[in-house]
BAFI-3210 file (N, C-alpha, C; in Angstrom, 3 decimals, decimal comma, padded with zeros to 6 digits):
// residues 99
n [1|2|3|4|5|6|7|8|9|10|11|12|13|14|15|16|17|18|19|20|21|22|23|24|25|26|27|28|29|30|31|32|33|34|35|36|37|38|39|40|41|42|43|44|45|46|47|48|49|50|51|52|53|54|55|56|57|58|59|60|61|62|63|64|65|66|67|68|69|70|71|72|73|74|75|76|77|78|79|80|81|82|83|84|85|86|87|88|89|90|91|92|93|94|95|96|97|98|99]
n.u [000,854|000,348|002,267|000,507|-002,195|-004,736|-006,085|-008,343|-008,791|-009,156|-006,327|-005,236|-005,969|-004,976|-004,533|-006,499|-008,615|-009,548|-009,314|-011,760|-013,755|-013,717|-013,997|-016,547|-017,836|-017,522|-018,186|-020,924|-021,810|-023,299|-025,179|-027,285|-027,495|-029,607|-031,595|-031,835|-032,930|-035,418|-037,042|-037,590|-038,721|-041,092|-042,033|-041,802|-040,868|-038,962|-037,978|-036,633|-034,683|-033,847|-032,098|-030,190|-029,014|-027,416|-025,589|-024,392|-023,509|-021,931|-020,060|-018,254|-017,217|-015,864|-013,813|-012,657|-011,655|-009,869|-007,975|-006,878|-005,964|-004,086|-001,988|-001,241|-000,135|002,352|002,369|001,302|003,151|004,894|005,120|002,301|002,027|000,376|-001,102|-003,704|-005,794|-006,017|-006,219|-008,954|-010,358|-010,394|-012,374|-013,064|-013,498|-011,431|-008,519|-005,375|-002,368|000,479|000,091]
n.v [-001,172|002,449|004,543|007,001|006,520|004,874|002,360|-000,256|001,933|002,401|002,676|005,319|005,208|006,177|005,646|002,940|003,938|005,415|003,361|001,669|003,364|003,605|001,418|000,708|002,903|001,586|-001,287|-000,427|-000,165|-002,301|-002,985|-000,680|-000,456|-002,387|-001,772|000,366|-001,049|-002,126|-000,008|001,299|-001,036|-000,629|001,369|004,043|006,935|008,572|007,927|006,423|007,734|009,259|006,666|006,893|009,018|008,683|006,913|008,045|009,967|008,319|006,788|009,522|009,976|007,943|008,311|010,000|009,496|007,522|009,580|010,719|008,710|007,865|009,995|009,743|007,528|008,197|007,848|010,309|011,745|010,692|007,802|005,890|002,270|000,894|001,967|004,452|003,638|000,751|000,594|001,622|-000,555|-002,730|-003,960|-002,704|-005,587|-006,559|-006,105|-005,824|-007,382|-007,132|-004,832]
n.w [000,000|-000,734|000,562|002,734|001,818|002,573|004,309|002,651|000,304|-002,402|-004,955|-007,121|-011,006|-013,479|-016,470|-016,112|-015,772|-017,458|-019,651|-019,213|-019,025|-022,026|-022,938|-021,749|-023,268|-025,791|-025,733|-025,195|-027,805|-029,129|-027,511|-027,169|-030,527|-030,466|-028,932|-030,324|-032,841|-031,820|-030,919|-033,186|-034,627|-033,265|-034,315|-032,593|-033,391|-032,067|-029,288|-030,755|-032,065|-029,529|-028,582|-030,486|-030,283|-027,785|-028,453|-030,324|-028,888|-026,947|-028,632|-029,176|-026,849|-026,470|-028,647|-027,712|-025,180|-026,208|-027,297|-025,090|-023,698|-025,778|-025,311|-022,665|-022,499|-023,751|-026,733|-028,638|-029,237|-031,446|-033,687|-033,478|-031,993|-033,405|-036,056|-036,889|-038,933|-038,242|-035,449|-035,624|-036,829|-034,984|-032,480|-029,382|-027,364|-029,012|-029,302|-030,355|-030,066|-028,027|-026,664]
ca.u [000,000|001,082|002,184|-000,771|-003,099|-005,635|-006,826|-009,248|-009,203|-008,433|-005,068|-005,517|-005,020|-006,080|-004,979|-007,164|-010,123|-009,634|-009,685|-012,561|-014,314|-013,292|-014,600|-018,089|-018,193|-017,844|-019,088|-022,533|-022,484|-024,065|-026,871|-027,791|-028,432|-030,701|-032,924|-032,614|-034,108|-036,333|-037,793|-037,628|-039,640|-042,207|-042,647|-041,485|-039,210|-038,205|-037,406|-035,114|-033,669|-032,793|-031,052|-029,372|-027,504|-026,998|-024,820|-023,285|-022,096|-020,653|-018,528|-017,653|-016,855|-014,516|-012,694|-011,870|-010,713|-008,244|-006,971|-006,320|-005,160|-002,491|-001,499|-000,245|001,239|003,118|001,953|000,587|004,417|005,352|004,683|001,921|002,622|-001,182|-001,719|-005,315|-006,773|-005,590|-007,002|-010,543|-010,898|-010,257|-013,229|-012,382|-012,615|-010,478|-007,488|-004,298|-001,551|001,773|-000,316]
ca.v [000,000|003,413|005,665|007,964|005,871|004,952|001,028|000,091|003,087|002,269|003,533|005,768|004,790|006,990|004,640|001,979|004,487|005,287|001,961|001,164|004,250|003,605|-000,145|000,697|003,261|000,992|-002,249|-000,483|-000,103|-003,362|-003,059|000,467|-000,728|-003,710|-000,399|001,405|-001,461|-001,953|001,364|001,362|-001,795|-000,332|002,748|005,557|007,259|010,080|007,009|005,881|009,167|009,082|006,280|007,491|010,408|008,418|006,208|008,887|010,574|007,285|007,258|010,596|009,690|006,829|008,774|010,890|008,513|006,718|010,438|011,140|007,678|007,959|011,321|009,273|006,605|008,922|007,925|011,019|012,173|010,113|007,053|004,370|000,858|000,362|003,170|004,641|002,751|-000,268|000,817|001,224|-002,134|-004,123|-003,571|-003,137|-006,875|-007,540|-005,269|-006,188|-007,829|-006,520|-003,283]
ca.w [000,000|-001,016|001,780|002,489|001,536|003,922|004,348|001,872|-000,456|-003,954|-005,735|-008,372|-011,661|-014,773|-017,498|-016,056|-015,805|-019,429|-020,827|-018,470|-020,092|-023,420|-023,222|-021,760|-024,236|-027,442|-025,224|-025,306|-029,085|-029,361|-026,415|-027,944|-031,667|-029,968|-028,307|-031,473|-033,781|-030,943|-030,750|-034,914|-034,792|-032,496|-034,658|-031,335|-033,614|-030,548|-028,873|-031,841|-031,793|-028,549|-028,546|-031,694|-029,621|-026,312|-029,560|-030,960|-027,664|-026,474|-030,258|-029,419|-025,956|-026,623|-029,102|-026,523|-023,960|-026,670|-027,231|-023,690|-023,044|-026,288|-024,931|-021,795|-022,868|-024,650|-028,051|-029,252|-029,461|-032,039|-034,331|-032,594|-032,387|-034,774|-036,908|-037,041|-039,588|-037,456|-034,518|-035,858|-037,076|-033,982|-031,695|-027,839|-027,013|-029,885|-029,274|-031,180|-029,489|-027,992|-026,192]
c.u [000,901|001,025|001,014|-002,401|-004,120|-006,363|-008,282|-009,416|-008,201|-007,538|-005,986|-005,272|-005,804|-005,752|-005,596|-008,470|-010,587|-009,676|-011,031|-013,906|-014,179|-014,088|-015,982|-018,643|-018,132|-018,593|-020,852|-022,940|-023,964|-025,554|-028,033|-028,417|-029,695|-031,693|-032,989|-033,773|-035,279|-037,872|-038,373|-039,058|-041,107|-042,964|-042,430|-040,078|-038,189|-037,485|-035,957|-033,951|-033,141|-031,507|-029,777|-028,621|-027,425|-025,382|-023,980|-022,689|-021,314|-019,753|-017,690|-016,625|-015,623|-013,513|-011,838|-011,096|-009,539|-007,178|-006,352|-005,789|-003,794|-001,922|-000,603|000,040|002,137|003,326|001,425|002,091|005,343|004,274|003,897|002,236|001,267|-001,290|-003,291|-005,842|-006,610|-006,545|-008,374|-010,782|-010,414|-011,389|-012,920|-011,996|-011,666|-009,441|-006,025|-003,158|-000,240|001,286|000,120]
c.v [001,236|004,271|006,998|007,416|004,783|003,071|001,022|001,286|002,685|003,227|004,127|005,092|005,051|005,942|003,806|002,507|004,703|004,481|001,600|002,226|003,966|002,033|-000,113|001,514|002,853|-000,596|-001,670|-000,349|-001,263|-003,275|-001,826|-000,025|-001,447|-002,340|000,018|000,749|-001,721|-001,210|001,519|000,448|-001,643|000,877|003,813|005,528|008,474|008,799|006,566|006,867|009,352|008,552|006,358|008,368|009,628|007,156|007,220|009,243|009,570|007,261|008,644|010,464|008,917|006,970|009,471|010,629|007,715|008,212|010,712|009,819|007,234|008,591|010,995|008,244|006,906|008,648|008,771|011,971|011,885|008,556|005,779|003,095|000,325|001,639|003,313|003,889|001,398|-000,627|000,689|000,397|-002,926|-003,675|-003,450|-003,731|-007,266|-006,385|-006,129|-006,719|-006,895|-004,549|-004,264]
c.w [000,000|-000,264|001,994|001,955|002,595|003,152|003,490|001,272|-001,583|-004,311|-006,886|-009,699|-013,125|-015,906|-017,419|-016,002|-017,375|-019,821|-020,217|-019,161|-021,242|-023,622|-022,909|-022,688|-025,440|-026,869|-025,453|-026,732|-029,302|-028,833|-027,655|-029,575|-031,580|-029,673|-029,500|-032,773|-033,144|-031,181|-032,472|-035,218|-034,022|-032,907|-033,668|-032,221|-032,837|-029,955|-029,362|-032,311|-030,482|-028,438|-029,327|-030,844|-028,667|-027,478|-029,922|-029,914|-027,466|-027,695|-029,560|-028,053|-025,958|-027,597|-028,202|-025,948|-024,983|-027,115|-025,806|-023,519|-024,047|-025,629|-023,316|-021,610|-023,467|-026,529|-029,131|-029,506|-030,617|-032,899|-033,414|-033,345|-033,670|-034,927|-036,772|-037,777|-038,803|-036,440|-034,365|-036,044|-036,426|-033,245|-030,885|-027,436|-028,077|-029,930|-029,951|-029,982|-029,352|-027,419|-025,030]
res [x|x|x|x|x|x|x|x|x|x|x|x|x|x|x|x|x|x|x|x|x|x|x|x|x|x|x|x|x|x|x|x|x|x|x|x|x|x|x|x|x|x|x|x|x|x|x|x|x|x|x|x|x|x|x|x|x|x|x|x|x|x|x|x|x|x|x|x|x|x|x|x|x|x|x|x|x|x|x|x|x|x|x|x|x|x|x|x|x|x|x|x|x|x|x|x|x|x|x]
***
C-alpha cells in the first residue's frame, strides 16, 4: 500500500479508468443498436432518436478517452505501435496484441 493511503481506499489509476471508459463506451455499441431497432420496430421514432444520440455521444466519448489515453502513454508524441486505420478495425474486445 502506497504511503498515504488509507486502508481500503483504492489507488488511483487513470490509465485503467480510461480503458474502463473507453470499453463501456464501445461495449454499449451493441446493447444500444438492440434499443434502437427496438424502438424502430415499435414505430417511437423520438425514442429511436434518442437512442441514436446516447450512440453517438458514447462514439464521441470513446474517441476521446483513446486520445487522452495515447497522450499518456506517450503515443501522441510520435509514431503508434497500430496506426489509425488499425485501430478502428479491432473492436475493444479484440485489441491487437503486444499493447
Amino acid at each position: 500500500m502506497a504511503d498515504g493511503a488509507k486502508k481500503g481506499e483504492a489507488m488511483r489509476d487513470e490509465h485503467y479508468d480510461l480503458v474502463s471508459v473507453l470499453y463501456h463506451a464501445l461495449q454499449s455499441q451493441e446493447t444500444i443498436d438492440q434499443y434502437i431497432q427496438d424502438a424502430d420496430e415499435g414505430g417511437d421514432t423520438a425514442l429511436a432518436q434518442f437512442f441514436r444520440e446516447i450512440r453517438d455521444e458514447d462514439l464521441l466519448r470513446a474517441d476521446r478517452a483513446k486520445v487522452l489515453l495515447r497522450e499518456r502513454l506517450g503515443r501522441g508524441k510520435g509514431k503508434d505501435i497500430v496506426d489509425e486505420t488499425s485501430m478502428e478495425s479491432f473492436p475493444a474486445s479484440d485489441a491487437p496484441g503486444g499493447y
